[in-house]
C-alpha positions, 0 to 999 in steps of 0.5 A: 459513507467510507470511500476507501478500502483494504485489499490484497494485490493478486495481479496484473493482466489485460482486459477490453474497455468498452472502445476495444482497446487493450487495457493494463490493469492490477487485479486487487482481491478487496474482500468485506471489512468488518468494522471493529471501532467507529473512533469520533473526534469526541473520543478519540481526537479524529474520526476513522474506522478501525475494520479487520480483514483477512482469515486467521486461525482462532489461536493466532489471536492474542487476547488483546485483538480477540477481545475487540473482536467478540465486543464487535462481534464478528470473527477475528480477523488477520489485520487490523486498519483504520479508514479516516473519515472527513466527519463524525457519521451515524452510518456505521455500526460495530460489526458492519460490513464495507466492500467493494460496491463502495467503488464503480468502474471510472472512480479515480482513486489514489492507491498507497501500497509498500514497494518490493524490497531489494535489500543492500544495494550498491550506488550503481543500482540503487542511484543509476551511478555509471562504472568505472573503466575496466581497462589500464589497471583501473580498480575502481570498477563499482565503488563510490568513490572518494565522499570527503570534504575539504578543511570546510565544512569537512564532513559529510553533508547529509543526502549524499548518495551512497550505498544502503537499503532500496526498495520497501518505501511507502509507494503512492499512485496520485491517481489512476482510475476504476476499469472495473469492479466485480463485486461477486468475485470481490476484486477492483480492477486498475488502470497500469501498475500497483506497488508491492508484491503479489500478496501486499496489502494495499490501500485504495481510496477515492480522491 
């Protein structure tokens, strides 16, 4: 039986576990995957699952994708994803269907989603660096600073701190546990926070 899932991030809000505290949880909408190839280690090198999910027009298909689709037959699909799997299993058939009651409410999982992307940012954001004075003339207010060596090694030694893209990595949560799963709505309730914007596509698996 898989133990992982696709979903979408929909949001975060509060819920009341059953002691009466008050819980922060991520909303995340998981709706069916269709299972488009079942990949063995015979024929593949590994055992996973390739399933489709989320609505897309029938003429945003290329030909290559659609023809996967129509041999699984199911409907085509927006994305296209693999579930590894531990071992070779029987229980899966082309066009079979995994949602959310692969889940219930205390599973630990493991969630991996891709952080917000913050685009160029200077050392003092994207490293916590502190200003320099902005009194007596000072120029050196947001910059880096001198980064150069002496005769040896004489270069710039790789991992230094500087400036460039933050944000946008791959994010994942160790562990985190199931608040609650309401399957005819679809969605997977869990504990704190979950990377990525609304609308990110996220993985869930149980550990």
């Amino acid at each position: 039986m898989a133990n992982a899932i696709y979903g979408k991030k929909v949001g975060s809000t509060q819920v009341f576990d059953q002691k009466g505290n008050v819980v922060f949880v991520t909303a995340i909408e998981a709706e069916p995957l269709h299972v488009v190839q079942v990949k063995t280690e015979k024929t593949d090198g590994y055992n996973s699952l390739k399933v489709g999910f989320g609505k897309v027009k029938p003429n945003h298909v290329n030909k290559p994708s659609k023809g996967e689709f129509d041999k699984a037959k199911t409907e085509p699909k927006k994305y296209l994803r693999e579930i590894k799997l531990d071992r070779e299993s029987d229980d899966f058939k082309l066009g079979d269907s995994i949602d959310v009651s692969v889940f219930a409410a205390g599973d630990i999982v493991k969630i991996i989603g891709r952080s917000k992307g913050k685009g160029f940012a200077g050392v003092i954001k994207r490293h916590n660096f502190h200003r320099g004075r902005m009194t007596h003339g000072s120029h050196n207010h947001r910059i880096p600073g001198s980064i150069g060596m002496c005769a040896t090694p004489s270069r710039v030694l790789k991992g230094k701190k500087m400036p460039g893209r933050m944000g946008n990595d791959r994010i994942t949560i160790a562990g985190t546990d199931i608040i609650d799963v309401l399957k005819d709505e679809n969605l997977i309730l869990v504990r704190g926070a979950v990377p990525g914007a609304k609308g990110n596509i996220v993985y869930i698996q149980k550990v």
